[in-house]
C-alpha positions as CSV (number, residue, x, y, z in Angstrom):
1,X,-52.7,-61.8,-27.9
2,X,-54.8,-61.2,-30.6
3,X,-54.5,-57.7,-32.6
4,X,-58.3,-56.4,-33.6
5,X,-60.3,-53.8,-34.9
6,X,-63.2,-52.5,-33.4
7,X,-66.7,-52.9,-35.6
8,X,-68.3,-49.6,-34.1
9,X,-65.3,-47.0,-34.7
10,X,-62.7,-48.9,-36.3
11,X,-59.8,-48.2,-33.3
12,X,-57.5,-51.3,-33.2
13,X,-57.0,-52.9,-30.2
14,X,-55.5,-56.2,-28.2
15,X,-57.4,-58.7,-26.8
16,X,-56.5,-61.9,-24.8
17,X,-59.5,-63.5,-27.4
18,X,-60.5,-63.5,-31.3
19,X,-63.6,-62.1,-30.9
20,X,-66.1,-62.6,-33.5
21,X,-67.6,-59.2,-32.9
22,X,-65.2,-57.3,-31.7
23,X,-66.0,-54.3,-29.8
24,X,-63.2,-51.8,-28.2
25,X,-63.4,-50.6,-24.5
26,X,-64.6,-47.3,-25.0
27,X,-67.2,-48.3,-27.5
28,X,-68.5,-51.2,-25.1
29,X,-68.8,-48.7,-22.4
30,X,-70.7,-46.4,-24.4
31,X,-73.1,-49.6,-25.0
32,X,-73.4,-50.4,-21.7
33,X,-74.2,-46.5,-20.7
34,X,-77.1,-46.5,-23.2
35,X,-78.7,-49.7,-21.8
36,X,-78.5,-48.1,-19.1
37,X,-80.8,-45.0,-20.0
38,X,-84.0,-45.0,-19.5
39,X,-86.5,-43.3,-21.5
40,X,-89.1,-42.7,-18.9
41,X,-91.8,-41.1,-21.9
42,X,-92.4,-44.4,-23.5
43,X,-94.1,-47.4,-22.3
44,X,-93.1,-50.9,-22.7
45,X,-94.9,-52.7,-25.7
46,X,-95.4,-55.7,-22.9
47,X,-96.6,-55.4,-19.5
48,X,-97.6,-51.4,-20.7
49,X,-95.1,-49.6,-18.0
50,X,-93.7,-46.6,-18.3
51,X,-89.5,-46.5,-18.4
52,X,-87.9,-48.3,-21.4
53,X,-84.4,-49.3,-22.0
54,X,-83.2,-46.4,-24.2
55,X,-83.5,-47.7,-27.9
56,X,-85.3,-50.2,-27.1
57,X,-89.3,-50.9,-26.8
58,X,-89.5,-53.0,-23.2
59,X,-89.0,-52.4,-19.8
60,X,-86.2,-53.7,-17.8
61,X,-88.2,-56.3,-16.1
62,X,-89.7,-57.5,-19.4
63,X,-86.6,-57.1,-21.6
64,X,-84.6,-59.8,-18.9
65,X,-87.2,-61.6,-17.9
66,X,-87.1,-60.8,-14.4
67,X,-89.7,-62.1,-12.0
68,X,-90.9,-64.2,-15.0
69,X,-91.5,-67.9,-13.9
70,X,-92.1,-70.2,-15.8
């Protein structure tokens, strides 16, 4: 067991890894709930869409390459 801190608020923590970024539960959750806003206003600076990943300038499709073949 490895004993951390997290980068974003600075809460130790225990993890099974040495992570090189280490990030703690809460803080990832957070993450992962923002990514998961979208910000229907904007458009996405690639295929034009409306409904960007919040923070972010692309659409879901665009921003993982889905339906993208190559």
């Amino acid at each position: 067991m490895y004993s951390l801190r997290c980068n974003q608020c600075g809460e130790g923590f225990l993890s099974s890894y040495n992570l090189e970024a280490p990030i703690c539960g809460r803080c990832l959750q957070k993450a992962k709930s923002l990514d998961s806003t979208v910000e229907h206003e904007k458009h996405c600076v690639s295929c034009g869409n409306t409904g960007v990943i919040y923070g972010k300038d692309y659409c879901y499709s665009c921003y993982f390459n889905f339906g993208k073949k190559k």
